[in-house]
Backbone as a printed PyTorch tensor [residue, N CA C, xyz], in Angstrom:
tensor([[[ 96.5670, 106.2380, 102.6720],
         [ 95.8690, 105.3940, 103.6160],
         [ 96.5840, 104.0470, 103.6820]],

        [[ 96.6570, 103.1710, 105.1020],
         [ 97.7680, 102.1160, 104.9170],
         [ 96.2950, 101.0800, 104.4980]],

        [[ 97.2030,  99.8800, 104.7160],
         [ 96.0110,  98.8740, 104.5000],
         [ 96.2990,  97.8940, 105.3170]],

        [[ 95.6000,  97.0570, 105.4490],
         [ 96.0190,  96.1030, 107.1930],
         [ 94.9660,  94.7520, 106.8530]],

        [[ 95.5900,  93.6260, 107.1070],
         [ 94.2210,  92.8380, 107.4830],
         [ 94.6550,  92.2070, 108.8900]],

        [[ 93.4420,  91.4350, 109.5450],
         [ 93.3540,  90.5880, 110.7210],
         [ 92.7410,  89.4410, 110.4960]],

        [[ 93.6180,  88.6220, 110.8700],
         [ 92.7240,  87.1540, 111.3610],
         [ 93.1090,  86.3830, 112.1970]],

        [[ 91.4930,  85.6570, 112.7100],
         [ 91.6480,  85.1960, 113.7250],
         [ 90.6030,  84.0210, 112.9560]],

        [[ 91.3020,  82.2770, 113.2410],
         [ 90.3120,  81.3760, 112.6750],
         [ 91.2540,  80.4570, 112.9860]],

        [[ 91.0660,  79.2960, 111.9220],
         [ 91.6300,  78.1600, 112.0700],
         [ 93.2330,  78.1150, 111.4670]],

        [[ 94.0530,  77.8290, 112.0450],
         [ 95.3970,  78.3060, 111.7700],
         [ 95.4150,  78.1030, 110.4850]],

        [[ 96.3260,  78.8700, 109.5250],
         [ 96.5540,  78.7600, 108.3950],
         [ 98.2190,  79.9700, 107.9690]],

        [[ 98.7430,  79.2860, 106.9850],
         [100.3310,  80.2260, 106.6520],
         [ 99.7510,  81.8600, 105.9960]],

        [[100.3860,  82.5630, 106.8890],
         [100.6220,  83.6510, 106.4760],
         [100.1580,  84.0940, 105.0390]],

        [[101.2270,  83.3440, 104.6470],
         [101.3840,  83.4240, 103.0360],
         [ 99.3180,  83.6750, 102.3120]],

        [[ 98.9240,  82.9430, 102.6670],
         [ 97.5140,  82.5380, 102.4280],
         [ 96.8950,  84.4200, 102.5480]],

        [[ 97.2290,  84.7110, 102.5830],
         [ 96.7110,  86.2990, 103.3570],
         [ 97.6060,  87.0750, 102.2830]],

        [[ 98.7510,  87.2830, 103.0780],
         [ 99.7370,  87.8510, 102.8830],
         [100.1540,  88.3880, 101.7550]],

        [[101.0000,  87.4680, 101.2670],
         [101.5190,  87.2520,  99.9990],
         [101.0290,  86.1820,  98.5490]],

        [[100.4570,  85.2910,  98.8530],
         [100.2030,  84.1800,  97.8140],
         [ 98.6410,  85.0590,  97.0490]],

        [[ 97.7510,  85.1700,  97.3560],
         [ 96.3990,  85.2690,  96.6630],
         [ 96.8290,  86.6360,  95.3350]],

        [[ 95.7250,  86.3980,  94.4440],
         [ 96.0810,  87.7730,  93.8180],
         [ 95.6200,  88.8090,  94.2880]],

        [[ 94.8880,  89.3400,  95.3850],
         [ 94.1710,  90.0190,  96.1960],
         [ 95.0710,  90.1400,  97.7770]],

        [[ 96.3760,  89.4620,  97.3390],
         [ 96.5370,  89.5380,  98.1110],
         [ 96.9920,  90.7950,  98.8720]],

        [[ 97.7410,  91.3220, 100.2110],
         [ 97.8960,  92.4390, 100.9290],
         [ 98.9120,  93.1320,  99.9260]],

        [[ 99.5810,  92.1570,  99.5380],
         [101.0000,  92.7290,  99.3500],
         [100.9010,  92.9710,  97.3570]],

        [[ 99.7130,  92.2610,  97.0030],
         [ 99.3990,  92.6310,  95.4740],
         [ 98.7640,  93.9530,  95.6600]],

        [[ 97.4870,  94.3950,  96.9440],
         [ 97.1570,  95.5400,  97.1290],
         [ 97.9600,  96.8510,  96.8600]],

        [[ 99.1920,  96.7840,  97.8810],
         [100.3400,  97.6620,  97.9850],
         [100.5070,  98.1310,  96.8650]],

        [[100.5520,  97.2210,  95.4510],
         [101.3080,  98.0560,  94.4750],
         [100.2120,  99.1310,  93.9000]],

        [[ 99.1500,  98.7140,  93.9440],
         [ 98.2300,  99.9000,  93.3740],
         [ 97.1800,  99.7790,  93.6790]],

        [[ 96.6530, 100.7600,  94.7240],
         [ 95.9150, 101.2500,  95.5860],
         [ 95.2680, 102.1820,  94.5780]],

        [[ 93.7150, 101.0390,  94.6230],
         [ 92.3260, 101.7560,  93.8430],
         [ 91.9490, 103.0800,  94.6330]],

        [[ 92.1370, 102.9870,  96.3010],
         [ 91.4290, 103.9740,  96.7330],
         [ 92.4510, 104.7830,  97.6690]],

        [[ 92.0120, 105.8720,  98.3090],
         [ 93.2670, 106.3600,  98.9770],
         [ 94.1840, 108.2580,  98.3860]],

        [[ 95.3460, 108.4560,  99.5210],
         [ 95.4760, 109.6080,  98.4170],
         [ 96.7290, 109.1030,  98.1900]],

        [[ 97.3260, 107.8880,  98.3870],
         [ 98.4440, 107.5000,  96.7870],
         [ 98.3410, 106.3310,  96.4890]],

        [[ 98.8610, 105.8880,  95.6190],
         [ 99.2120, 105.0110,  94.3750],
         [ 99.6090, 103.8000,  95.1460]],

        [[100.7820, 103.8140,  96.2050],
         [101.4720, 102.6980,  96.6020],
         [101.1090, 102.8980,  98.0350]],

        [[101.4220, 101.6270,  98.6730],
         [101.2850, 101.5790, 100.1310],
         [103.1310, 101.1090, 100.3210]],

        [[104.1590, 101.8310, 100.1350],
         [105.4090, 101.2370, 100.3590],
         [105.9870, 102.2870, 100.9860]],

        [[105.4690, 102.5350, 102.4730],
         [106.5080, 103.2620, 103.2670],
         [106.4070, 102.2670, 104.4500]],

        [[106.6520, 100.5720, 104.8110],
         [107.0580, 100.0430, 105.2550],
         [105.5540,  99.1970, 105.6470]],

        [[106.1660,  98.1490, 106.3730],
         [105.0300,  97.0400, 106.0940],
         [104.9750,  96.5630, 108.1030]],

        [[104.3160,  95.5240, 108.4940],
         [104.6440,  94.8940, 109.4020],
         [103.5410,  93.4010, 109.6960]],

        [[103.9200,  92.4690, 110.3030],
         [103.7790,  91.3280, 110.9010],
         [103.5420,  91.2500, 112.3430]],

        [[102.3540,  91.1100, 113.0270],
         [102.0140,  90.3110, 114.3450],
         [101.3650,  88.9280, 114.3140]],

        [[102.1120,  87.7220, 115.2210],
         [101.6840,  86.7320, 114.9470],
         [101.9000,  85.9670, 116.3650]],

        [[100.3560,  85.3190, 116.8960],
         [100.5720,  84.3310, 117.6790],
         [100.5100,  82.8550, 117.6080]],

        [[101.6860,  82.3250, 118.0370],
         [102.4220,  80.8960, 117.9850],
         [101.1890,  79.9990, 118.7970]],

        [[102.8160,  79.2040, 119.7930],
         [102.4650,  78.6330, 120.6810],
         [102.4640,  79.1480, 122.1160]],

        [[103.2570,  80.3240, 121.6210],
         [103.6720,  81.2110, 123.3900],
         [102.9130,  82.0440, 123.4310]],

        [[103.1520,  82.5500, 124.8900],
         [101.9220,  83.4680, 125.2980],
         [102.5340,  85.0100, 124.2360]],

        [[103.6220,  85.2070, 124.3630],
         [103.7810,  86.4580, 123.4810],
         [103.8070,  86.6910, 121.8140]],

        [[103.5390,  87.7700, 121.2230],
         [103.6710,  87.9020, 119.7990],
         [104.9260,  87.3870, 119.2510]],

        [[105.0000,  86.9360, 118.0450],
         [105.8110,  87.1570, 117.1740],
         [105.8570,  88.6640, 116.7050]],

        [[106.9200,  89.4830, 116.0360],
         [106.5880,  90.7740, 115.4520],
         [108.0300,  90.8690, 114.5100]],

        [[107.6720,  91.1360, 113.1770],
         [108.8880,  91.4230, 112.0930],
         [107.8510,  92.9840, 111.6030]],

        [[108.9760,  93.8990, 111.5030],
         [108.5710,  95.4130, 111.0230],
         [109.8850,  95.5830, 110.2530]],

        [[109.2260,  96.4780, 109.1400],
         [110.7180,  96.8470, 108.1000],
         [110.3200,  98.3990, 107.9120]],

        [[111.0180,  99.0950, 106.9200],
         [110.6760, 100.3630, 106.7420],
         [110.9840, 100.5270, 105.0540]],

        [[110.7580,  99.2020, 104.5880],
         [110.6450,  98.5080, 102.8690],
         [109.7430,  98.5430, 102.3280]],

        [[109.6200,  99.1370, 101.1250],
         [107.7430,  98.4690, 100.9040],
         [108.0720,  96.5100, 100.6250]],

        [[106.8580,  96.3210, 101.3000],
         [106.3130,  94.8500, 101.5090],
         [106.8210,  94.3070, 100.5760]],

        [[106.6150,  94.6070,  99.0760],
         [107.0680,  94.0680,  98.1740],
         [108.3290,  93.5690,  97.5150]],

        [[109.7670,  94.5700,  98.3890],
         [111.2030,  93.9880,  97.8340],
         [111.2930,  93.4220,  99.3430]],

        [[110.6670,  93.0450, 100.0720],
         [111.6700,  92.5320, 101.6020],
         [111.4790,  90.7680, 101.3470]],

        [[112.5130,  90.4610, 100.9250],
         [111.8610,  88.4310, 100.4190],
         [112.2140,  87.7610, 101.9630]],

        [[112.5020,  88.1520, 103.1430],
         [112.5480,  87.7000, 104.3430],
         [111.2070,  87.8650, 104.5230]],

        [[110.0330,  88.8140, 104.1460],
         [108.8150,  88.6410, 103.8060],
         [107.8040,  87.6890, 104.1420]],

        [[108.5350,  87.4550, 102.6360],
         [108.0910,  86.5060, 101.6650],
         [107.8390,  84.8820, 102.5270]],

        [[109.4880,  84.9650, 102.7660],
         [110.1290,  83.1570, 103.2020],
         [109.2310,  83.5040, 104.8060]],

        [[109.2510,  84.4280, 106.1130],
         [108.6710,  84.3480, 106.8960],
         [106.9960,  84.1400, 106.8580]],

        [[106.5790,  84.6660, 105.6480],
         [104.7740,  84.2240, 105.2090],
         [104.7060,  83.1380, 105.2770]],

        [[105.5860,  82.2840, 104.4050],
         [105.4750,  80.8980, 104.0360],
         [106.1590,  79.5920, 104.6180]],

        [[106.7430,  80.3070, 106.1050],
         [106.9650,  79.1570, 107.2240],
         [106.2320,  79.7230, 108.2420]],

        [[106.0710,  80.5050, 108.6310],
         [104.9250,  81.0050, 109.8620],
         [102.9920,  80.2010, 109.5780]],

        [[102.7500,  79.5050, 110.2440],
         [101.4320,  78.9670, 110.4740],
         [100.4040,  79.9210, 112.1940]],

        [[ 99.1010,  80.2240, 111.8910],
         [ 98.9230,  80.8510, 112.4670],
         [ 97.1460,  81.1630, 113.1000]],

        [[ 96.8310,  81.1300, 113.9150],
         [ 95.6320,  81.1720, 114.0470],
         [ 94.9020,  82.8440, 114.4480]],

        [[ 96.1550,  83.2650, 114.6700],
         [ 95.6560,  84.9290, 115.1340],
         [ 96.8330,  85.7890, 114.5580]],

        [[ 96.7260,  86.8870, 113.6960],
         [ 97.7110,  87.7280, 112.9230],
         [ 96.9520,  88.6980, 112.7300]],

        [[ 98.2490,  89.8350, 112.4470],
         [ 98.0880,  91.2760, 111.7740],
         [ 98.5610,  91.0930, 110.7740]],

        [[ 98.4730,  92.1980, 109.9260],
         [ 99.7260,  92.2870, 108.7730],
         [ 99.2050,  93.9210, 108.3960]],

        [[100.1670,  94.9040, 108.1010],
         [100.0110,  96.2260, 107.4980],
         [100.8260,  96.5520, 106.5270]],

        [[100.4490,  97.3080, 105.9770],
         [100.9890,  98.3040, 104.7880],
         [101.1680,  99.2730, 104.8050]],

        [[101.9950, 100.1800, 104.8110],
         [101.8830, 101.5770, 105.0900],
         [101.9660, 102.2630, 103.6630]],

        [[100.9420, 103.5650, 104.3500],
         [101.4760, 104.8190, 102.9590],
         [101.6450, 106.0850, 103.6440]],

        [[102.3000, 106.8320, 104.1030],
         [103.2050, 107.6900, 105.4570],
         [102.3190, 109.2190, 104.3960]],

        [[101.2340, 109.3330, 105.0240],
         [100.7170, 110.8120, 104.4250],
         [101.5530, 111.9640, 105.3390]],

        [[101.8370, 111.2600, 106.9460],
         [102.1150, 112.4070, 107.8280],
         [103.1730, 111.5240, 108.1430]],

        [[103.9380, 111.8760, 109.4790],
         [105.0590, 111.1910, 109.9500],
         [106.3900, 110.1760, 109.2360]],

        [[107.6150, 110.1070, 109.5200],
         [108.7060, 110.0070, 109.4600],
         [108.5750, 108.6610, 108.5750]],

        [[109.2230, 107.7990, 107.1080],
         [109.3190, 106.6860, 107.2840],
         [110.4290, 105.7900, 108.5490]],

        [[109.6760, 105.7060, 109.0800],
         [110.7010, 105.1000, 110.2020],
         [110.0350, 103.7370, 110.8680]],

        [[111.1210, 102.2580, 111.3370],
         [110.4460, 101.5380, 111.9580],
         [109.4700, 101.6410, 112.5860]],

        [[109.8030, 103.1610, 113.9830],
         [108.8040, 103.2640, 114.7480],
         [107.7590, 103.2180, 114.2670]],

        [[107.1390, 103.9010, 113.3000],
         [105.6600, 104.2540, 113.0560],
         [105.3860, 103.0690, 111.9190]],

        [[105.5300, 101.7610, 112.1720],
         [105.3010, 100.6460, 110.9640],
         [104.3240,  99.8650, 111.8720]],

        [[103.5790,  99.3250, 111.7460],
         [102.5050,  98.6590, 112.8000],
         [102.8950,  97.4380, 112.0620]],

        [[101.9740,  96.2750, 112.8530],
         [101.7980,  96.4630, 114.0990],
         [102.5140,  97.1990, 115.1660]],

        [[101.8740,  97.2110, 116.7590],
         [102.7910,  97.6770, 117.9640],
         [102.5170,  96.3230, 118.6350]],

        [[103.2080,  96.4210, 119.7430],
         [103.5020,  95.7180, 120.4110],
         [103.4420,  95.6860, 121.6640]],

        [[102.9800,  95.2720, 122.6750],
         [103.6380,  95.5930, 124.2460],
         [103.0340,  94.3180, 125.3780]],

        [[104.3810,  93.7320, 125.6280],
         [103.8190,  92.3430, 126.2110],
         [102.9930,  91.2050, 125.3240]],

        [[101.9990,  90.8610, 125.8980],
         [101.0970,  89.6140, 125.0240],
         [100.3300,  90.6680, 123.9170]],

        [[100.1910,  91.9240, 123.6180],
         [ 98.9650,  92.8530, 123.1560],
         [ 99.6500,  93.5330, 121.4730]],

        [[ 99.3300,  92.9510, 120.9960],
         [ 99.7840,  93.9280, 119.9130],
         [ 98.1920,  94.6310, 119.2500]],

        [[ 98.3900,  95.6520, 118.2190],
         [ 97.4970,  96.2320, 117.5260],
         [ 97.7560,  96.9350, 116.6830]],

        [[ 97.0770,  97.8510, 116.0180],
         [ 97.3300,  98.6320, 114.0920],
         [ 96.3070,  99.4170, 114.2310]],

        [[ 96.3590, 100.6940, 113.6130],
         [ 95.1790, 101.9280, 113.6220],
         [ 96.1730, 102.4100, 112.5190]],

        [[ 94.8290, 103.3190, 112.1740],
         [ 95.0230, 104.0590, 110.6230],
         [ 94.5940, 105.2290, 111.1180]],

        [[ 95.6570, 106.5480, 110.6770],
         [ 95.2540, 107.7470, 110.9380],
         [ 96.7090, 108.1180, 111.7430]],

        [[ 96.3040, 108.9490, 112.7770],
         [ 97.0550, 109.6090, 113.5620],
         [ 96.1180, 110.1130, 114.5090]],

        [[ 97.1060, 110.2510, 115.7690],
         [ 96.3860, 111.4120, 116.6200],
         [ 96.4550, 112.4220, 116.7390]],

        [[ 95.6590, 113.8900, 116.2630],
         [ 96.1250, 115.2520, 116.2340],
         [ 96.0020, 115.5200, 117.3430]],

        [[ 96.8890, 116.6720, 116.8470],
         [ 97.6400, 117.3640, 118.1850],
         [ 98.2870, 116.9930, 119.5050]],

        [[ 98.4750, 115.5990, 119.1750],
         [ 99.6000, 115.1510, 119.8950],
         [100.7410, 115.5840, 121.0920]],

        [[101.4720, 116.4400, 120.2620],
         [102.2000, 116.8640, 121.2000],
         [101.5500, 118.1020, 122.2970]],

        [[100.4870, 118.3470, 121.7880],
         [ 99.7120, 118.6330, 123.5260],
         [ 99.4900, 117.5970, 124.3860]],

        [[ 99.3340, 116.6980, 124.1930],
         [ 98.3740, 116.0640, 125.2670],
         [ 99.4330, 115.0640, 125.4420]],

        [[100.6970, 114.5810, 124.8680],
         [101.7170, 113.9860, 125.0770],
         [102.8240, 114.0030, 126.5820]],

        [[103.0320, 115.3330, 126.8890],
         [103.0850, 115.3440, 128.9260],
         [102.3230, 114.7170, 129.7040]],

        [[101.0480, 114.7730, 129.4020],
         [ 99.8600, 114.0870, 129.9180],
         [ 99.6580, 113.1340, 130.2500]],

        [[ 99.6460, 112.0640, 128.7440],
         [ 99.8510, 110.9530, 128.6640],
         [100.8710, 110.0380, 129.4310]],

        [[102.0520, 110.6410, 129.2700],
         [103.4790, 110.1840, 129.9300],
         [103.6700, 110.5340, 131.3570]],

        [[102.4520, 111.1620, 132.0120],
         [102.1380, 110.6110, 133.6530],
         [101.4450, 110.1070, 134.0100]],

        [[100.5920, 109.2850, 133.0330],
         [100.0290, 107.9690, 133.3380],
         [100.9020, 106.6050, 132.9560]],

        [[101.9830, 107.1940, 132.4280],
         [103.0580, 105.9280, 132.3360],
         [104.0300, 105.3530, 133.8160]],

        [[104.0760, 104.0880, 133.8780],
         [105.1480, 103.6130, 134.4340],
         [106.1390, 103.4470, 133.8670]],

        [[107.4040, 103.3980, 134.3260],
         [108.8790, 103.1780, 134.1430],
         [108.8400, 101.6720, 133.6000]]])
């Protein structure tokens, strides 16, 4: 199961969430009380809004814990609205793609799980897409 938090409040560094607390996301990662494994280190990710209308977004495919660009981006990023995830890859590829946050335009977001059976309903989907 990954693990994720959100906030939205009075701006505050990353880090405060992130990385600094002992509770924090990235102290979570190493050992996961609940869940069906141990670690959340099949890659991590960052959504963050600034001053511009669009996201910030850093995704790795590291566990959270050796990436120290991390680290140093927690603790210069200030922020009033953020994601942050953890992954633990029960199904699908470790790969950037599947590291949340997503992204698209001003909208980012994070879900836990998957969608079954997918590749049925995946033609489908992709004719309600534009180019």
């Amino acid at each position: 199961m990954c693990r994720w938090a959100a906030y939205r409040g009075t701006p505050l560094f990353l880090e405060d969430v992130v990385t600094a607390p002992s509770h924090s996301l990235i102290a979570q990662s190493h050992a996961a009380t609940h869940g069906l494994t141990a670690t959340n280190g099949d890659g991590f990710g960052l959504a963050w809004y600034g001053e511009r209308g669009d996201p910030g977004l850093y995704r790795d495919i590291l566990p959270a814990w050796s990436d120290c660009n991390l680290r140093s981006l927690a603790h210069q990023i200030r922020s009033g609205l953020f994601l942050a995830h953890v992954r633990a890859s029960t199904t699908g590829a470790t790969a950037r793609s599947n590291c949340h946050p997503f992204a698209h335009a001003r909208w980012t977001f994070m879900h836990n799980g998957l969608v079954g059976d997918f590749d049925r309903l995946e033609r489908r989907l992709e004719g309600h897409l534009s180019n």
